[in-house]
C-alpha positions in Angstrom: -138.6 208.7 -1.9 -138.5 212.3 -0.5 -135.9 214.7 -1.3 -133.8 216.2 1.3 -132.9 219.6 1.2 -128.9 220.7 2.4 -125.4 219.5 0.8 -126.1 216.6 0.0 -127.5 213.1 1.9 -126.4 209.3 0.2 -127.9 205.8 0.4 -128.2 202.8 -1.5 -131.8 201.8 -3.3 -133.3 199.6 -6.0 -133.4 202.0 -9.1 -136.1 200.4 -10.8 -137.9 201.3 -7.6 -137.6 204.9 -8.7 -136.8 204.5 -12.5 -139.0 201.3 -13.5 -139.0 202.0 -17.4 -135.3 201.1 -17.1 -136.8 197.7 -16.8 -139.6 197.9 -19.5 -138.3 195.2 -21.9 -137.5 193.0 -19.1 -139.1 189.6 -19.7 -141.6 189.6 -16.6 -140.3 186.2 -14.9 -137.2 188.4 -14.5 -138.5 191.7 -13.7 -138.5 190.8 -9.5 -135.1 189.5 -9.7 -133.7 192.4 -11.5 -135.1 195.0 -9.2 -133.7 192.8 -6.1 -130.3 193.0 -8.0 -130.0 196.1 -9.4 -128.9 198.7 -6.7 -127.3 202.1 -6.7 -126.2 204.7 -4.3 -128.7 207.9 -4.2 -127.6 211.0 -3.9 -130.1 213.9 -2.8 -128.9 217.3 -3.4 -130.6 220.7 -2.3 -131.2 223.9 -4.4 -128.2 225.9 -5.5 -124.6 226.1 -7.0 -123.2 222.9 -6.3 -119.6 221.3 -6.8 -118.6 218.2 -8.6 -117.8 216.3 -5.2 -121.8 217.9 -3.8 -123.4 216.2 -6.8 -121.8 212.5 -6.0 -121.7 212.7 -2.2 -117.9 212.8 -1.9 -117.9 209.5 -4.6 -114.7 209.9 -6.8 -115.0 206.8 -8.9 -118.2 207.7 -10.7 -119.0 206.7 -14.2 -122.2 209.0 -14.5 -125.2 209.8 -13.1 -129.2 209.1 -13.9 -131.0 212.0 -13.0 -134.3 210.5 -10.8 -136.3 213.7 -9.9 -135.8 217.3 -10.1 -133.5 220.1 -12.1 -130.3 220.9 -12.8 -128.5 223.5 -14.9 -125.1 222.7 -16.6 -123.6 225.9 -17.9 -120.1 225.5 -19.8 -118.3 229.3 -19.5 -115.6 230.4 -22.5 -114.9 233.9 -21.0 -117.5 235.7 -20.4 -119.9 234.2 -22.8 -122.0 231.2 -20.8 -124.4 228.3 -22.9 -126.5 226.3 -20.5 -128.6 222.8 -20.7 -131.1 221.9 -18.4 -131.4 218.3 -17.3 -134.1 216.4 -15.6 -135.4 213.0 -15.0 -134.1 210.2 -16.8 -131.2 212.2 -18.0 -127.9 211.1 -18.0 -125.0 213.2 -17.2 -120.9 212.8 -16.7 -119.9 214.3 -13.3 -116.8 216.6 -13.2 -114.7 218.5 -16.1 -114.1 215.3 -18.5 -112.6 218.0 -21.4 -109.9 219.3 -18.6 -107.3 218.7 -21.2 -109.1 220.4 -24.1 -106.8 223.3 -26.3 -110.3 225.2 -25.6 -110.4 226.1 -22.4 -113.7 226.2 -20.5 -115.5 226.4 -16.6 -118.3 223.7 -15.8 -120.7 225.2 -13.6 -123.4 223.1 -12.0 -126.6 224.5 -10.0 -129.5 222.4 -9.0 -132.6 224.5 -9.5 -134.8 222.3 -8.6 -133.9 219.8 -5.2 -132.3 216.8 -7.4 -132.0 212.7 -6.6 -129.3 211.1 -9.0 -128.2 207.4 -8.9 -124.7 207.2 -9.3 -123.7 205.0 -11.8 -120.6 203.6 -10.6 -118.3 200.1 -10.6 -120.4 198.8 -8.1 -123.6 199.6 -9.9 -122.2 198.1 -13.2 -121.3 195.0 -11.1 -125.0 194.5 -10.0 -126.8 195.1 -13.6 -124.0 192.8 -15.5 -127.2 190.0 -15.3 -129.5 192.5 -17.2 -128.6 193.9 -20.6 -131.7 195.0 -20.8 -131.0 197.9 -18.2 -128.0 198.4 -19.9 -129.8 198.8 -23.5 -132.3 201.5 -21.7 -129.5 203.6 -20.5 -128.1 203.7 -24.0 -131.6 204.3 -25.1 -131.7 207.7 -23.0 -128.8 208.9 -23.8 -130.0 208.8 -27.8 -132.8 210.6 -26.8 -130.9 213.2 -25.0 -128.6 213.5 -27.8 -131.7 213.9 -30.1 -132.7 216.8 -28.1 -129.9 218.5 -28.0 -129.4 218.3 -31.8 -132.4 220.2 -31.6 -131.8 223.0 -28.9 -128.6 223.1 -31.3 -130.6 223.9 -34.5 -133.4 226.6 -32.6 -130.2 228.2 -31.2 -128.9 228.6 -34.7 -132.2 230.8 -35.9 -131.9 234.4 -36.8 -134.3 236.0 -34.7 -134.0 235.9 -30.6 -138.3 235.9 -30.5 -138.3 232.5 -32.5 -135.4 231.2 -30.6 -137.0 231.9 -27.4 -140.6 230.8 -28.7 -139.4 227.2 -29.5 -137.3 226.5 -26.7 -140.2 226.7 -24.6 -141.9 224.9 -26.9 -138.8 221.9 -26.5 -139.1 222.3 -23.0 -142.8 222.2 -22.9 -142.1 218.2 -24.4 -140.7 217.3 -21.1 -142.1 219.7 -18.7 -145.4 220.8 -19.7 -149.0 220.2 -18.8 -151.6 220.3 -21.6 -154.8 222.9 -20.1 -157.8 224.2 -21.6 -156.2 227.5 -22.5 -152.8 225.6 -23.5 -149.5 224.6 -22.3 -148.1 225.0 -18.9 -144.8 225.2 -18.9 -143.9 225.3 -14.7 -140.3 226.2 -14.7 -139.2 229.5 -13.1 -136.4 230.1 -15.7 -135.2 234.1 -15.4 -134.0 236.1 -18.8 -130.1 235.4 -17.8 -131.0 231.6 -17.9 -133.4 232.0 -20.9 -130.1 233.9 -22.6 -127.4 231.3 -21.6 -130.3 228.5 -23.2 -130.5 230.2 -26.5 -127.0 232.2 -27.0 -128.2 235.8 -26.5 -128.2 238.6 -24.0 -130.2 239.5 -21.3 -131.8 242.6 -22.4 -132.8 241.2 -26.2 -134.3 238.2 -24.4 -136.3 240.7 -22.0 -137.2 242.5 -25.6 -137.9 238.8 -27.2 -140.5 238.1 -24.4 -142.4 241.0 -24.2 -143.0 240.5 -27.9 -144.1 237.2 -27.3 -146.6 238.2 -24.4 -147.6 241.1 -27.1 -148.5 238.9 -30.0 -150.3 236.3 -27.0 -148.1 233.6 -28.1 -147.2 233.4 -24.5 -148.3 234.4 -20.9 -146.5 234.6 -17.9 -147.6 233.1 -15.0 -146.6 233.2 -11.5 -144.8 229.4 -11.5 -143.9 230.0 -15.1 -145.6 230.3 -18.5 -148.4 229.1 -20.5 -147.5 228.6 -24.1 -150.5 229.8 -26.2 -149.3 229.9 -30.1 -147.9 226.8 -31.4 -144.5 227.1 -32.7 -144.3 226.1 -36.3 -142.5 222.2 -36.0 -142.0 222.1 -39.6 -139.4 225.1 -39.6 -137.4 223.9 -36.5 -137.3 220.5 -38.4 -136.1 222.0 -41.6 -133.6 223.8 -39.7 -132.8 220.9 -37.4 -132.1 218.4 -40.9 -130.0 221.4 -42.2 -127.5 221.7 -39.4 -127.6 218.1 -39.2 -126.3 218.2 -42.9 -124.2 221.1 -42.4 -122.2 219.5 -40.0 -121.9 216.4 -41.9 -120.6 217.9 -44.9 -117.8 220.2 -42.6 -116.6 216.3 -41.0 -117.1 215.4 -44.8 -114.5 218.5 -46.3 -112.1 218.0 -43.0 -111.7 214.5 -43.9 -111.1 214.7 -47.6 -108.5 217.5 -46.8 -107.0 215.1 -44.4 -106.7 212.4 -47.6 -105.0 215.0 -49.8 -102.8 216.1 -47.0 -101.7 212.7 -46.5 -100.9 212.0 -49.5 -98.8 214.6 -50.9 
């Protein structure tokens, strides 16, 4: 299951080999059968900015792809302002520029940060899972989960000073990526201020300002393969403020749709 390091190398596997919670709710007399069956063409792809065609091995007719191991950056770019998600295992992500056509225009950037594996999730690999709905169901599954957090890197985005912003999305990425010590979280990801900025809408130099402040106060401490969180952030807030945007937004779709009515109408 190693990772190979260069453009990008391809070959077919038994995802539940390397993802076996897709299989979880698998009823066991099935479980063997289903991991026979259900194949998919790996893709390994070294560190670096990569194109749509690297990331899927020169595959055009790709639905998706499950992340297996490693980390990648998706920044979207609206002229010179640039917001980036991080994506790791068990993510799921659509290959490509699916919002080409959008009166908005924007760049897709991709750069694998970490060397990355990805399944590509293709016809062929919808042909061999058609047996197990349960597969099917777990991918659905992830991609709530990944929507969840989102709604939440959304809401910390949203708060008014860059220190707290910063603060709890090290905190949200601790949930995936850190290791619980003795003196705290370790959070292992070399992420530099430009990427810190692009995850939480601000500029370089304020998030340079918003860690020292951190490291001041000893809510955090760098270390060399990252940072060990120290202060908890306060979940309660970034809850409150996750359950207002959530109703913010659904009272905008709320007004836009009763305008629609009236406009209709007249």
């Amino acid at each position: 299951m190693g990772v190979v390091e260069g453009p990008a190398a391809i070959r077919t596997v038994r995802l539940l080999d390397y993802d076996p919670e897709l299989g979880a709710s698998l009823r066991p007399e099935r479980v063997e059968e289903a991991r026979e069956s259900a194949r998919a063409a790996l893709v390994t792809v070294g560190r670096g900015p990569r194109t749509p065609s690297e990331l899927s091995g020169g595959h055009t007719a790709v639905y998706g792809a499950l992340l297996l191991d490693g980390l990648l950056n998706r920044t979207v770019a609206l002229d010179d302002i640039e917001s980036s998600q991080l994506l790791g295992r068990g993510d799921l992500v659509r290959i490509g520029d699916p919002d080409g056509d959008s009166l908005v225009a924007t760049e897709l950037r991709w750069t694998v940060l970490e060397p990355l594996s990805l399944a590509l999730l293709d016809e062929r690999f919808l042909l061999t899972v058609r047996r197990w709905p349960e597969i099917v169901a777990a991918l659905f599954q992830r991609l709530a989960a990944q929507e969840k957090r989102r709604d939440v890197h959304r809401a910390l985005s949203q708060l008014p000073r860059v220190a707290d912003r910063v603060h709890a999305l090290l905190w949200l990425l601790a949930e995936r990526w850190g290791h619980v010590s003795s003196q705290g979280v370790t959070l292992r990801l070399r992420l530099t201020h430009d990427l810190v900025g692009q995850l939480v809408g601000a500029k370089r130099p304020t998030v340079s300002i918003a860690l020292k402040e951190l490291e001041e106060r000893r809510a955090i401490e760098r270390r060399p393969d990252g940072w060990l969180l120290v202060e908890a952030w306060r979940v309660r807030e970034i809850a409150s403020v996750a359950r207002e945007a959530q109703r913010s937004a659904q009272s905008t779709n709320s007004n836009n749709g009763a305008s629609a009515v009236t406009s209709n109408t007249r």
